[in-house]
MIKEBA-350631 format. One record per residue (C-alpha): residue number from 1; chain; x, y, z; residue in one letter. Coordinates in Angstrom, 2 decimals. Example, Ala and Ser with C-alpha at 12.3 -4.5 7.8 and 13.67 -1.06 7.14 Angstrom:
BEGIN
     n   chain      east     north        up   res
     1       A     12.30     -4.50      7.80     A
     2       A     13.67     -1.06      7.14     S
! end
This chain:
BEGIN
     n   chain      east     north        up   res
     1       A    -20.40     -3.01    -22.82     X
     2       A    -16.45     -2.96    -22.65     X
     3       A    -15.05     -0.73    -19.82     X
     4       A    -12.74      0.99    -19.48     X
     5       A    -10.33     -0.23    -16.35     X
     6       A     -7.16      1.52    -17.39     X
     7       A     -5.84      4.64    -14.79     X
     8       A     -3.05      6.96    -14.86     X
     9       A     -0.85      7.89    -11.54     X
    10       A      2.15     10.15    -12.19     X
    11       A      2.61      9.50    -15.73     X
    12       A      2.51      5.48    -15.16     X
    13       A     -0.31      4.24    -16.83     X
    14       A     -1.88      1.17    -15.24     X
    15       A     -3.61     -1.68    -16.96     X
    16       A     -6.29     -1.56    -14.27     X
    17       A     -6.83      0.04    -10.50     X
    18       A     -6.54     -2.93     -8.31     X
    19       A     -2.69     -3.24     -7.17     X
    20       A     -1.76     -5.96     -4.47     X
    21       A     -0.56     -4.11     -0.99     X
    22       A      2.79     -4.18      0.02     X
    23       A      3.70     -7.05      2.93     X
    24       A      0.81     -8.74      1.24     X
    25       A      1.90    -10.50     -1.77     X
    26       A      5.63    -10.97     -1.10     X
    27       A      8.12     -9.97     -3.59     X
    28       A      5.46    -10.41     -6.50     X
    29       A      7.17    -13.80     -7.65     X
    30       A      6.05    -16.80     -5.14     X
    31       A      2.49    -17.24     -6.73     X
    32       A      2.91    -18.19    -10.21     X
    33       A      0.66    -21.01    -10.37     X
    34       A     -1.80    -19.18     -7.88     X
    35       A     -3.24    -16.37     -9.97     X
    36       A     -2.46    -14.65    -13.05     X
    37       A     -0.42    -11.64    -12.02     X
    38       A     -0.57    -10.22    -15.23     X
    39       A     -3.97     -9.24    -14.88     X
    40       A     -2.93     -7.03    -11.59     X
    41       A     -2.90     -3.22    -12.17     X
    42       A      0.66     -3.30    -10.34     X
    43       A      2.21     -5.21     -7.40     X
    44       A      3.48     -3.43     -4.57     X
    45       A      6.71     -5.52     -3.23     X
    46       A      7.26     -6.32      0.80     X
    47       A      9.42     -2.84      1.83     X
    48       A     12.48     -2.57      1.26     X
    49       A     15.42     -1.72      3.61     X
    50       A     19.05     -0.49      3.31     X
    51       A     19.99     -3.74      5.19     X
    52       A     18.11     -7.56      5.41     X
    53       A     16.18     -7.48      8.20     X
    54       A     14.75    -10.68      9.57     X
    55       A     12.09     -8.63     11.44     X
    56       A     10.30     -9.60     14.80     X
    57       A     10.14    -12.79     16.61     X
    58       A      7.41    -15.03     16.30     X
    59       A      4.00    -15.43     16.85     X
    60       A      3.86    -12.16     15.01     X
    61       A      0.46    -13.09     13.18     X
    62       A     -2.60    -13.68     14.88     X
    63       A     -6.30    -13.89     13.42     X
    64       A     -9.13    -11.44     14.77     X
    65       A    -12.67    -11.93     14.53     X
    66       A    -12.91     -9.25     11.44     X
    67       A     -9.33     -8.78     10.36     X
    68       A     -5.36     -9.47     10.72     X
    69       A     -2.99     -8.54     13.60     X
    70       A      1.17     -8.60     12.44     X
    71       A      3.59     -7.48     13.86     X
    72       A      6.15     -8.56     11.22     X
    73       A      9.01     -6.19     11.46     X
    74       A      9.62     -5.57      8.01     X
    75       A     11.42     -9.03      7.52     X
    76       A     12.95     -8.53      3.79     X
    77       A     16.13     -9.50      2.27     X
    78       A     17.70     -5.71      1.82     X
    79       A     18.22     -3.71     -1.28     X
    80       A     21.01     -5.13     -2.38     X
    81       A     19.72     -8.65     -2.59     X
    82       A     16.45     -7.40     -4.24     X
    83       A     18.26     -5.94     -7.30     X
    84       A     20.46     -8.66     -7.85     X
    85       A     17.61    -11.73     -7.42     X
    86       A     13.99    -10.05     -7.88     X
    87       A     14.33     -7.11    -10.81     X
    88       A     15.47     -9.68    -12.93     X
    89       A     12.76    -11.70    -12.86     X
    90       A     10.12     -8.31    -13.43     X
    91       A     11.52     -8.39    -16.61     X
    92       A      9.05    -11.32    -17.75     X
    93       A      5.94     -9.45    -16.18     X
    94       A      3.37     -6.87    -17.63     X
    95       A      2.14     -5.84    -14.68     X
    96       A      3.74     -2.55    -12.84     X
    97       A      6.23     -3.02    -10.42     X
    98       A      5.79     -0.78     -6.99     X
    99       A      9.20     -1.12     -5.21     X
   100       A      8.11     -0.46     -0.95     X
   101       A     10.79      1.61      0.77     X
   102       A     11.05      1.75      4.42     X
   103       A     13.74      2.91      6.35     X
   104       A     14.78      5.02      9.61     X
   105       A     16.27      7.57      8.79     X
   106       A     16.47     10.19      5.80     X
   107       A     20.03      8.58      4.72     X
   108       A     18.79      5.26      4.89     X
   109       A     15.30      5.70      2.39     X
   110       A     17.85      7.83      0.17     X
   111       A     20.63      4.81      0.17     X
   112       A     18.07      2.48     -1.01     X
   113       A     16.27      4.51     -3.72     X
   114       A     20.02      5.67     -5.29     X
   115       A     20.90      2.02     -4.94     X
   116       A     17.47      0.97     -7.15     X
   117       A     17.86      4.13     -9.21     X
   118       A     21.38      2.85    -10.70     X
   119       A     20.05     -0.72    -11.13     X
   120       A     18.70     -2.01    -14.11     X
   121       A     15.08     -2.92    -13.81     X
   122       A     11.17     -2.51    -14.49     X
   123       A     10.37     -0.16    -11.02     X
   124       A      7.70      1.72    -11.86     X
   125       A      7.79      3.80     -9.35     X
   126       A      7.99      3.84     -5.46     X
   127       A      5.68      3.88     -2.44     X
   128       A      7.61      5.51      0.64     X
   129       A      6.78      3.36      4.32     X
   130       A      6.65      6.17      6.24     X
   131       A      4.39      4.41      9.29     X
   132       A      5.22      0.71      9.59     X
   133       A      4.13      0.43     13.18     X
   134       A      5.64     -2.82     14.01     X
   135       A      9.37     -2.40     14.58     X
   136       A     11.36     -2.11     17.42     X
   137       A     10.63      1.67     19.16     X
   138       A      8.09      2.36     17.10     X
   139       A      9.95      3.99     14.42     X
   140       A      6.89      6.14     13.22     X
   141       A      8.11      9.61     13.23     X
   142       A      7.75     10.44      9.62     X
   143       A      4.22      9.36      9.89     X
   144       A      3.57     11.62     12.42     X
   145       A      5.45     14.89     12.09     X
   146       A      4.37     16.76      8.37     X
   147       A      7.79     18.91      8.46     X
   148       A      9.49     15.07      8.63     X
   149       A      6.91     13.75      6.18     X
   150       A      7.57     16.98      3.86     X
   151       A     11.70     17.13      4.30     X
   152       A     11.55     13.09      3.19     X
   153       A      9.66     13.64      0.28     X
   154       A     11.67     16.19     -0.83     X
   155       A     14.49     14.02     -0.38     X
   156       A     13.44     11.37     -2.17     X
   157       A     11.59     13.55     -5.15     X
   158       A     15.28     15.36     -5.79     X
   159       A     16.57     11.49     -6.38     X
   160       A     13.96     10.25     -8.73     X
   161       A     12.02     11.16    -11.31     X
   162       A      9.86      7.93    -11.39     X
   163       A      6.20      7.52     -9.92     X
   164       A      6.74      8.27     -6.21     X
   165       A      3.73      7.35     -3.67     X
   166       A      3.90      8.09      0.07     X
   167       A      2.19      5.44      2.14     X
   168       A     -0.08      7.19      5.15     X
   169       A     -0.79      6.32      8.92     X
   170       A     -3.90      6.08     10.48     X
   171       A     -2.37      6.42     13.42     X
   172       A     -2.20     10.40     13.79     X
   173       A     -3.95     13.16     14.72     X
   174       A     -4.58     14.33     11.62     X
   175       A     -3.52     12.18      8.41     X
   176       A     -4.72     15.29      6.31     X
   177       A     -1.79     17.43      7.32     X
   178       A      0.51     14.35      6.39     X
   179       A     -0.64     14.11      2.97     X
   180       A     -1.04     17.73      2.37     X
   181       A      2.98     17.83      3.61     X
   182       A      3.69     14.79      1.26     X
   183       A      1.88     16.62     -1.69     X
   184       A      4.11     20.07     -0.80     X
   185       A      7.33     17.65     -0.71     X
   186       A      6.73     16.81     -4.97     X
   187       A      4.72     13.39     -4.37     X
   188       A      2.54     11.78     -6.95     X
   189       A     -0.26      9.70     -5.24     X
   190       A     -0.30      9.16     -1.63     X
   191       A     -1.92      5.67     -0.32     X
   192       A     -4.24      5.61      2.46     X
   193       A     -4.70      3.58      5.13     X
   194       A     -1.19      1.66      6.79     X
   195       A     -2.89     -1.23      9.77     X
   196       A     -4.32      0.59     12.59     X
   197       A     -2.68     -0.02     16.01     X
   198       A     -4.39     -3.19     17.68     X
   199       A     -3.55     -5.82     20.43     X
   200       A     -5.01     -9.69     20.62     X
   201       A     -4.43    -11.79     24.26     X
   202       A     -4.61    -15.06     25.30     X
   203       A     -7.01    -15.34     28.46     X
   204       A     -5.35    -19.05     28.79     X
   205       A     -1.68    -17.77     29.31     X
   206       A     -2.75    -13.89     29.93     X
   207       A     -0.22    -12.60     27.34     X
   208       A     -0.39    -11.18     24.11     X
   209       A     -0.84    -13.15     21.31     X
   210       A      2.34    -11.63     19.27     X
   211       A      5.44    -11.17     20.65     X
   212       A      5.80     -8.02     20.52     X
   213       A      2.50     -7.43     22.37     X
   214       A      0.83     -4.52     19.68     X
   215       A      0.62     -4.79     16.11     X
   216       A     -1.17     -3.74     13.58     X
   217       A     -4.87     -4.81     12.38     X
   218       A     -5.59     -5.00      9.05     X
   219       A     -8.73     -6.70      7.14     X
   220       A    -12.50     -5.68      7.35     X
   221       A    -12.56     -4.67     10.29     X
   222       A    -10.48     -0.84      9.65     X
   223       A    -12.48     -0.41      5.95     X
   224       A    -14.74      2.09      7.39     X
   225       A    -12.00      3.86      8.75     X
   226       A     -9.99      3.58      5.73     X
   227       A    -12.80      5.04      3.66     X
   228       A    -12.70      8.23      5.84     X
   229       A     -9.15      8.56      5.61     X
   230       A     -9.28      8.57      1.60     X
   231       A    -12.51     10.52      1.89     X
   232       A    -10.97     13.46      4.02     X
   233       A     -7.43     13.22      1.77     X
   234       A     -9.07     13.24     -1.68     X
   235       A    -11.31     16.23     -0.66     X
   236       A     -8.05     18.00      0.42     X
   237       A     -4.94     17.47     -1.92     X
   238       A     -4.83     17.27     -5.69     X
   239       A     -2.68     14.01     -5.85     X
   240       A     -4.35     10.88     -6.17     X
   241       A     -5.22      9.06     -3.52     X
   242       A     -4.78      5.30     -3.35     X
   243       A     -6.89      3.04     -0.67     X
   244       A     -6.26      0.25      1.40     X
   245       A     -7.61     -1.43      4.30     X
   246       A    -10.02     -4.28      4.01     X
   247       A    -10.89     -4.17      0.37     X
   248       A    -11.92     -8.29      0.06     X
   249       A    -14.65     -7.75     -3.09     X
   250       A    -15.43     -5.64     -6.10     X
   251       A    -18.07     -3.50     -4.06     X
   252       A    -15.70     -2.75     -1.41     X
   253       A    -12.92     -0.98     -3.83     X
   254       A    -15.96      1.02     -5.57     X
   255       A    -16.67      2.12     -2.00     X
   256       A    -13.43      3.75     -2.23     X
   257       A    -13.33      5.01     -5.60     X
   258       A    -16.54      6.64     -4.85     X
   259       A    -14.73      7.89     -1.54     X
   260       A    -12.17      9.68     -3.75     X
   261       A     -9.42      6.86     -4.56     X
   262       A     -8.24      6.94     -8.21     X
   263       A     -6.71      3.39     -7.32     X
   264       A     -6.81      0.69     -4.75     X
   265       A     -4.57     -2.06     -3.04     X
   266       A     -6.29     -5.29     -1.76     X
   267       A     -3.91     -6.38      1.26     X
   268       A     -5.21     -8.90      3.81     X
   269       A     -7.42    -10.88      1.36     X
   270       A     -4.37    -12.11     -0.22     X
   271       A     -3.17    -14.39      2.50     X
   272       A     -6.57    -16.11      2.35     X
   273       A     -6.76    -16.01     -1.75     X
   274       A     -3.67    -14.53     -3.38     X
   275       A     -6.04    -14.37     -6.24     X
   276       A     -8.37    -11.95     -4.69     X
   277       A     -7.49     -9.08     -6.78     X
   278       A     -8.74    -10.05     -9.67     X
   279       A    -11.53    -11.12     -7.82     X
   280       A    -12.07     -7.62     -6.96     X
   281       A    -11.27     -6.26    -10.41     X
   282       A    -13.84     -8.49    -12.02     X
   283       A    -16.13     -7.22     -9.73     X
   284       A    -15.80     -3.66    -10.38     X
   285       A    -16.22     -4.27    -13.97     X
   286       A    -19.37     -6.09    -13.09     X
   287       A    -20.50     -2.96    -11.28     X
   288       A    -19.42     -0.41    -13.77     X
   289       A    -21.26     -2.73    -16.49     X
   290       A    -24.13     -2.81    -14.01     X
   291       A    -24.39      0.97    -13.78     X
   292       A    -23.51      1.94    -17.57     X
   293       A    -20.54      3.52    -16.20     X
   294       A    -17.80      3.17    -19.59     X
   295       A    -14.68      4.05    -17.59     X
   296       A    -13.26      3.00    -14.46     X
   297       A    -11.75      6.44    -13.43     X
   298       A    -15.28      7.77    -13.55     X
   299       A    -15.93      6.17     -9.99     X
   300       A    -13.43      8.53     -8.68     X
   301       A    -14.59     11.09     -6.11     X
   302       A    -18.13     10.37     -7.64     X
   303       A    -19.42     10.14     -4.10     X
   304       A    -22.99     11.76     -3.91     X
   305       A    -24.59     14.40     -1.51     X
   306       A    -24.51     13.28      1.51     X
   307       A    -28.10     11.87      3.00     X
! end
């Protein structure tokens, strides 16, 4: 039985729903001989900011026992670098491109998307950082303030008309009141879950095991809380929602399609297979061919009565 895998987000239609997550893959180009990108629904590039950053000192990676602690800093090589050395090389690829914005201010997330507006080059669409965690001061204001969340989007909807994602925080009191404001503010998807706080320390040397002493945890270990997140977005906005946070298999994304996500990014797998989603795409194929299920999108919100 042939099934259906193809998805539509804000007018972008994807090959498949299994995108890479930003920070995860790099800038999309560095695996060639690793895994066959092509076969990726889209790849989400390493954010993007106004200026190169060369992010936080090191150690600013540090295994846990059921996921990932960084505390990278958004390390990238700015926007002006990006257009002039990685949209060329999109041009070869038929897999979406997701250009990752981050910035600090309004001014600075509108300088970079007018910058990539003007270039020439395959950008599907954007996904907003609004909740990187791991910079100096904490710089997570957006995440948690819906008038901020809602005045950026705005900002950033008035200078595109491309595919325009705003990534969420778990770390909030509410996430639902951030999406609801990005969904007010003209966004197309949201995605759902950013790393979750976390802190790792040495007993040997009694300090932390990253330099910057918290980071965030990504991997297996925040999927359940991921899961809720998408869960409690999807049955509250009409956007899609995209997922992330510990997605490592083919049952684990249909957890979150069933959850409410109309698409999902595998993230920390990628550093220990950078061909994990496809891994994860042939196993949701297996599932949907399991279940007699003919199109992927059907998994979507499909979530039963509760027990």
């Amino acid at each position: 039985m042939a099934v259906n895998v193809s998805i539509t987000i804000g007018g972008v239609e994807f090959s498949n729903p299994v995108f890479v997550a930003s920070g995860t893959f790099g800038y999309g180009v560095e695996t060639p001989d690793l895994v066959d990108i092509n076969r990726l629904g889209a790849i989400v590039t390493k954010s993007i900011t106004l200026q190169p950053r060369e992010g936080n000192p090191p150690p600013r990676v540090v295994e846990t026992p059921s996921g990932m602690l960084n505390s990278i800093g958004l390390a990238n090589i700015g926007v002006d670098r990006y257009i002039s050395e990685m949209l060329p090389l999109y041009e070869s690829f038929e897999t979406k491109i997701i250009t990752n914005i981050a910035g600090f201010t309004v001014s600075d997330y509108a300088n970079v998307m007018e910058k990539l507006e003007k270039a020439d080059g395959p950008i599907a669409g954007y996904e907003i950082n609004i909740s990187c965690p791991n910079v100096e001061g904490g710089k997570m204001e957006f995440a948690v303030d819906p008038e901020m969340t809602l005045t950026l989007t705005k900002e950033l909807r008035l200078r595109t008309q491309k595919m325009l994602i705003i990534k969420l925080s778990p770390n909030v009191t509410d996430i639902v009141e951030i999406a609801k404001a990005a969904e007010e503010g003209g966004a197309d998807a949201v995605s759902a879950i950013n790393t979750v706080f976390g802190m790792s320390v040495d007993t040997s040397s009694q300090q932390s095991n990253i330099a910057t002493g918290i980071g965030g945890l990504s991997g297996p270990a925040i999927r359940p809380i991921g899961i809720a997140c998408v869960h409690r977005i999807a049955s509250a906005v009409d956007i899609p929602v995209i997922g992330i946070g510990g997605i490592t298999s083919g049952s684990d994304a249909v957890e979150y399609m069933l959850a409410g996500a109309s698409a999902v990014q595998v993230g920390t797998a990628n550093f220990r297979d950078p061909a994990a989603g496809v891994t994860v795409l042939d196993g949701m194929i297996d599932y949907c061919e399991e279940y007699g299920i003919t199109a992927v999108s059907q998994l979507t919100g499909a979530l039963k009565d509760e027990p």
